[in-house]
C-alpha positions, -999 to 999 in steps of 0.1 A, spaced: 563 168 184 540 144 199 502 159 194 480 164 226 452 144 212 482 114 207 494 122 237 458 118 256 450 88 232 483 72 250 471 73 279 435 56 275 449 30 260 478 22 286 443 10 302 419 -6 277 434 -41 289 418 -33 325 384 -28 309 385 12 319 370 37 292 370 73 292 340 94 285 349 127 270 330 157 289 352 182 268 372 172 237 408 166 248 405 185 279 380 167 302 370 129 310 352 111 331 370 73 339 356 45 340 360 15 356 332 -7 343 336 -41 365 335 -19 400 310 11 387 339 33 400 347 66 381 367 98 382 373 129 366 401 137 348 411 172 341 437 177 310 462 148 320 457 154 358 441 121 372 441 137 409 469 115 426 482 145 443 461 166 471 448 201 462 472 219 489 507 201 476 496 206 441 494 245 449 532 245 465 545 229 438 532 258 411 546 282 428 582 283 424 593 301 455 570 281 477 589 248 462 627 262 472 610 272 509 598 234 515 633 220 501 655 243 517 636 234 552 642 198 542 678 202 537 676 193 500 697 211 469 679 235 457 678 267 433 667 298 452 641 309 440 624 345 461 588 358 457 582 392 441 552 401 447 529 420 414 536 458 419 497 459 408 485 438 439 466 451 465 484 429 490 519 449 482 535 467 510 572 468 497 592 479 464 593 450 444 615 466 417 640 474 443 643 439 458 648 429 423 674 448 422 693 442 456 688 405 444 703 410 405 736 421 425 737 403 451 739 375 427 765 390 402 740 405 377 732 369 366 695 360 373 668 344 358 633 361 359 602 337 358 561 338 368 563 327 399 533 298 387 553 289 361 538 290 322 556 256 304 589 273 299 569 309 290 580 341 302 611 328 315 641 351 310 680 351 315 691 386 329 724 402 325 715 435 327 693 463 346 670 479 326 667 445 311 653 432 342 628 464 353 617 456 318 611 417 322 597 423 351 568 450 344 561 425 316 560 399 336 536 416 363 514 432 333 500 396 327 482 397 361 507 375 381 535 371 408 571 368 397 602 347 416 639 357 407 668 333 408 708 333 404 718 317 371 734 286 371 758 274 350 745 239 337 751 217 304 722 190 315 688 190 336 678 159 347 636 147 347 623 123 369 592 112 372 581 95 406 550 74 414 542 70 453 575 83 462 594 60 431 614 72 406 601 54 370 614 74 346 647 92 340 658 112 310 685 137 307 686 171 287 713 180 267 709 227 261 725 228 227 714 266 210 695 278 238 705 283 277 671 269 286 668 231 287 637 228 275 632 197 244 608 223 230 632 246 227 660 223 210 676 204 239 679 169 230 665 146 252 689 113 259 692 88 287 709 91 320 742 74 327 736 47 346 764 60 370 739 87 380 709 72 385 715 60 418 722 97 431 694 110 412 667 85 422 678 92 455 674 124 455 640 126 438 623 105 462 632 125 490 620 157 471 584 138 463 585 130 499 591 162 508 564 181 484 538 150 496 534 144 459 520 110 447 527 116 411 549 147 396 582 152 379 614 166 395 639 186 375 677 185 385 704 209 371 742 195 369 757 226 385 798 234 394 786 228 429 766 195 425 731 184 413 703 206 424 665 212 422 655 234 398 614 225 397 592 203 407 555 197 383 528 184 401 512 176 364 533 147 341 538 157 309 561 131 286 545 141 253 586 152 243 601 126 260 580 99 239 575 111 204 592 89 177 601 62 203 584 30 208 603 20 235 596 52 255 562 52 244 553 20 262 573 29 293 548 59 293 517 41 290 533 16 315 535 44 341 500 61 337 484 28 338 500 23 372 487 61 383 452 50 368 454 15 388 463 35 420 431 61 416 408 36 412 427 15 445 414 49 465 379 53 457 
């Protein structure tokens, strides 16, 4: 596994050739960028360098609120519903019991997640009823909303990473002893067939478009009934995609010194 501080160090110096430094505020977690020839600088939080507006960036954490905007756009996506924290003062339904009209609606084959997402955390296939009352108080004991899903059958999930509406990097997932597709997790990380990239590119631009992100990546499960969103991240993370490959490595830092480029184009 790639380390964060590797990870961070990749990125500062996908820039050193256009005389920008960073100036650490908090080790591996905050900077200040600087571009010395212009006196122009940002901040940048964690690997966030602000390409994407604060209202967008919010939609795209919350998984329910991502399925709402593609599904008004027309675009394949995996329903994801709101359920709201039992706990919240805001409540003024049963969320256990739309749980459950969901779980059968959708043949008692659902996947339970934090509505915000957690990197692949708290993320749980459900089969069963009491499995999913359980999940779910768990879920709702760390403070936060939930969104509920139908599972979907699918051997690969497809990332792609768009800049200003373009796709620039594609890789495919492979599950192998997990049902989750996460590299983390095991799933071996390979790349797409070139036969599919033309479907996929297409299809991630017009999600970027419609989330009006700059820079984020799309996930897309292979499903029985065609290619469909799963998530969209409004932060890039490659650290997996990259480690122990030079060639990947530098399309990485390639990318990121285009984001940086474009910051520094808007201030």
């Amino acid at each position: 596994m790639m380390t964060r501080r590797r990870y961070l160090a990749l990125i500062q110096q996908s820039v050193k050739i256009d005389d920008i430094s960073f100036e650490e505020i908090s080790p591996d977690y905050l900077y200040r960028v600087h571009l010395k020839q212009d006196q122009k600088s940002f901040i940048m939080h964690d690997v966030e360098i602000g390409l994407n507006n604060a209202s967008a960036a919010k939609v795209a954490m919350s998984k329910s609120a991502t399925y709402a905007t593609l599904k008004r756009e027309n675009i394949p996506s995996i329903e994801h519903v709101f359920i709201m924290n039992s706990y919240s003062r805001f409540i003024s339904g049963d969320s256990f019991q739309l749980a459950r009209e969901l779980f059968y609606k959708w043949g008692e084959a659902v996947v339970l997640k934090q509505d915000n997402g957690s990197q692949g955390n708290n993320v749980y296939k459900i089969n069963n009823i009491e499995d999913l009352i359980k999940q779910l108080q768990s879920i709702f004991s760390l403070q936060t909303n939930a969104s509920i899903s139908p599972y979907y059958e699918a051997i690969f999930e497809y990332r792609i990473v768009t800049l200003l509406g373009e796709p620039k990097i594609l890789l495919a997932k492979e599950r192998t002893n997990s049902w989750k597709h996460n590299l983390i997790s095991g799933a071996l990380s390979k790349d797409v067939e070139a036969t599919k990239i033309p479907q996929l590119s297409k299809m991630a631009s017009k999600v970027a478009r419609a989330m009006e992100l700059d820079f984020c990546s799309i996930d897309i499960l292979e499903t029985t009934s065609g290619l469909r969103v799963l998530e969209v991240n409004e932060q890039v993370m490659l650290d997996e995609y990259c480690k122990k490959d030079q060639c990947r490595e530098e399309k990485v830092s390639q990318l990121y010194r285009e984001a940086i480029l474009e910051r520094f184009e808007r201030l």
